[in-house]
C-alpha positions in Angstrom: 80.0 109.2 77.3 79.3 111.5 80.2 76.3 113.1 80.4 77.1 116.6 82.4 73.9 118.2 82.7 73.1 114.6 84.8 76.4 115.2 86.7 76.2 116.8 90.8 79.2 115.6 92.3 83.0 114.4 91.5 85.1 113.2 93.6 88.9 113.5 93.0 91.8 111.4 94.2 94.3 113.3 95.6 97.9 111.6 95.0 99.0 112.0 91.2 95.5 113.3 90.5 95.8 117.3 92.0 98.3 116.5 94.4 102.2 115.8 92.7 102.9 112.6 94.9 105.9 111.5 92.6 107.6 115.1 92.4 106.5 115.6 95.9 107.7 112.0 97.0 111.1 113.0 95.4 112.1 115.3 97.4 111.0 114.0 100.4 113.0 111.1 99.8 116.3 113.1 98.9 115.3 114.6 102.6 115.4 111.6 104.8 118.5 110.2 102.8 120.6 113.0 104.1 119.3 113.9 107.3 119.5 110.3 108.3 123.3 109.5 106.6 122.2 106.7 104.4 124.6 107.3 101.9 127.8 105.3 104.7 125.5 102.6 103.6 124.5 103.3 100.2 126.3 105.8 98.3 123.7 106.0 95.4 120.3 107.9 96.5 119.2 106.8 93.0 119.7 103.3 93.9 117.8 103.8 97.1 115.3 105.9 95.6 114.6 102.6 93.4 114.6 100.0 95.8 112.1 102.3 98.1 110.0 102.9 95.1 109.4 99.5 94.2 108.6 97.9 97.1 106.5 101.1 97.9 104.3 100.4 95.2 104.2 96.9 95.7 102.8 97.5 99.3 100.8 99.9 98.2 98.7 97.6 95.3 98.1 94.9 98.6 96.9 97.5 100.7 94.1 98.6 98.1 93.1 95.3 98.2 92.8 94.7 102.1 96.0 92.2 101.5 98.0 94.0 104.4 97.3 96.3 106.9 98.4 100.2 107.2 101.0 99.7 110.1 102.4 96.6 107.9 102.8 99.5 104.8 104.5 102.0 106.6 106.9 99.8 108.5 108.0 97.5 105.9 108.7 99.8 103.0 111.4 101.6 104.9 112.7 98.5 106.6 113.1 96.2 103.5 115.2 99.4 102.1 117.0 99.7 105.0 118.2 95.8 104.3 118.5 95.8 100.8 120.9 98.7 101.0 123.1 96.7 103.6 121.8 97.8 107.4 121.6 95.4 109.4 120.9 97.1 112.9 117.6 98.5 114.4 116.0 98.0 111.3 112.2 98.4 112.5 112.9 101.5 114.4 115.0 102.9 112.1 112.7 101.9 109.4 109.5 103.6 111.4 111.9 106.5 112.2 112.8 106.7 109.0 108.8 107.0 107.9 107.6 109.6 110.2 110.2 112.3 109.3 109.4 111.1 105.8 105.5 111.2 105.8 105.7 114.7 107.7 108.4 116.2 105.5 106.3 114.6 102.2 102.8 116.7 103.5 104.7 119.8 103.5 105.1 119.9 100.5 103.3 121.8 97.8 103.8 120.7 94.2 100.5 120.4 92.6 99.9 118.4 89.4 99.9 120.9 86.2 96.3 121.9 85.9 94.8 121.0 89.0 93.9 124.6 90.6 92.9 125.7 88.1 90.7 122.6 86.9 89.2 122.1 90.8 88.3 126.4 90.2 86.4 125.6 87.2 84.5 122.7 89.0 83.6 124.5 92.1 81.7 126.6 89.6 79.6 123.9 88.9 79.5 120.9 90.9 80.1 119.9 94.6 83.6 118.7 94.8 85.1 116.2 97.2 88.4 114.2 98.0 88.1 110.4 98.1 91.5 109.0 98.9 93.5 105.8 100.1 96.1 107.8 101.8 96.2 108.7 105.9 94.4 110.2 107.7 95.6 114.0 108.2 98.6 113.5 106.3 95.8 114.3 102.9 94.5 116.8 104.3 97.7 118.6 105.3 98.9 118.2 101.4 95.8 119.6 99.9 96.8 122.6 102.3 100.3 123.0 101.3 99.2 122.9 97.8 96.8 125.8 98.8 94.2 124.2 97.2 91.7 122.4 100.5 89.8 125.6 100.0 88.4 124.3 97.1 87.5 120.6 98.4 84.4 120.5 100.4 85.0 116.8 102.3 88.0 114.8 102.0 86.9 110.7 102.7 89.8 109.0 103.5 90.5 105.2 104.0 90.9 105.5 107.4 87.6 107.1 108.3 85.5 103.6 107.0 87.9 101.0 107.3 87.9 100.4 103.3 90.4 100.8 100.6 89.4 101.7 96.9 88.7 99.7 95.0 86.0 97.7 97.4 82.5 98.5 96.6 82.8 99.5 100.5 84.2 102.9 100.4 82.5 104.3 97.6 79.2 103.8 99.3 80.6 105.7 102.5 81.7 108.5 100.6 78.2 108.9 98.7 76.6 108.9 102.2 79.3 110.9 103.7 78.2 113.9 101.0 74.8 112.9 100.4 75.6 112.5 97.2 73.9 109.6 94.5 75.6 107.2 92.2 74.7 108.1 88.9 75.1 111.9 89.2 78.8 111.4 90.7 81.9 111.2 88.7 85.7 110.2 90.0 88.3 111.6 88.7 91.5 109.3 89.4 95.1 108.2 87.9 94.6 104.6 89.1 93.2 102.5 86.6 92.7 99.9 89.8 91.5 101.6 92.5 90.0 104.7 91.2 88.0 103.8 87.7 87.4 99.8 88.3 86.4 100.6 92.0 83.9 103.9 91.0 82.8 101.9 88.3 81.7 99.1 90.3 79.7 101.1 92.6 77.8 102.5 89.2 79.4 106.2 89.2 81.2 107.4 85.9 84.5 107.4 85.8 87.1 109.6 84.4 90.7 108.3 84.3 93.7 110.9 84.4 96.7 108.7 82.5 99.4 111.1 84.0 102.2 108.2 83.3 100.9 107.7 79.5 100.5 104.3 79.5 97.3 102.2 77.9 94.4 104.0 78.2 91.9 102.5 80.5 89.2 101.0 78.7 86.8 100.5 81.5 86.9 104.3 82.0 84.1 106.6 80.4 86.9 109.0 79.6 90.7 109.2 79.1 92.5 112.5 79.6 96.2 113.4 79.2 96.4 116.6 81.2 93.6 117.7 84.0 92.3 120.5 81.7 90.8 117.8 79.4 88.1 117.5 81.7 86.4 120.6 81.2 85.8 119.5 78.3 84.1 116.9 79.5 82.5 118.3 82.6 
């Protein structure tokens, strides 16, 4: 249980947390599959959807664990997509061509998980609220401002500014000292079982984990919510 009257700070990840990565991610996707004629090589976007998905999240899970590096990510996810769908020419620089139009198209965008204004409202009211995120650098702060809501985040830590990934111990540190905040008043608020609650956890805060996909509930988590607006019930 989760004491509130103890509580100061929470930190919330930003991808499937406030931020709609997977509706946002979508369309972005549907964007660089025309603009760049991929369907002369594959005539299903679902299937290339797929294939993109999979190995994105694939890259993503080594990444959190300082397995690969960033520039490794964001060249190889396109590239491998780029094969398995049958290309066999400039495959790196299409691939990396392929990334930046996507990553800049993708922080345009402004789909916001249900809930989330309104929940980051009702913890302004109370608490100092931050961003703690493994995504890049600019390209998180650009979707909180397209979702209209980086008015109501006071810092946004990101990966790149310290070097770590969630979950090492690492980066949770940082971000307390980056917002002079302490461990056992903060609370994160995440969707990754992984990287958000084991990683927060670790580093002694409490831990509130958002099961947007409704799988398992995370048992290492001091609390499970369906939908954002769960936790202020909780906060």
């Amino acid at each position: 249980m989760i004491d509130k009257t103890k509580i100061k700070t929470v930190f919330v990840d930003v991808d499937d947390t406030v931020w709609w990565f997977t509706e946002n991610s979508k369309l972005s996707l549907r964007h660089v599959y025309d603009a760049f004629g991929l369907a002369a090589w594959q005539p299903s976007y679902e299937r290339f959807r797929d294939i993109y998905l999979s190995k994105n999240a694939e890259l993503w899970n080594l990444y959190h664990h300082g397995k690969i590096k960033k520039d490794f990510l964001v060249t190889e996810r396109f590239r491998y997509t780029l094969q398995q769908i049958g290309v066999t020419q400039r495959l790196d620089e299409l691939g990396a061509e392929i990334d930046e139009e996507y990553l800049h198209f993708l922080a345009q965008q402004s789909i916001l998980v249900p809930g989330a204004k309104e929940l980051l409202e009702y913890l302004n009211c109370h608490y100092r609220v931050h961003a703690l995120s493994n995504g890049f650098k600019g390209t998180q702060q650009q979707k909180l401002l397209s979702g209209g809501i980086s008015h109501l985040i006071d810092k946004v830590i990101i990966s790149d500014d310290c070097g770590f990934t969630k979950p090492m111990r690492e980066i949770f540190d940082y971000a307390l000292s980056e917002c002079g905040a302490e461990a056992e008043s903060t609370v994160m608020i995440g969707d990754n079982a992984d990287a958000d609650i084991l990683g927060a956890r670790n580093a002694g805060w409490h831990t509130i984990y958002f099961n947007i996909k409704g799988t398992a509930p995370c048992r290492e988590a001091d609390a499970n919510v369906d939908s954002l607006l769960e936790v202020k019930e909780i906060l």
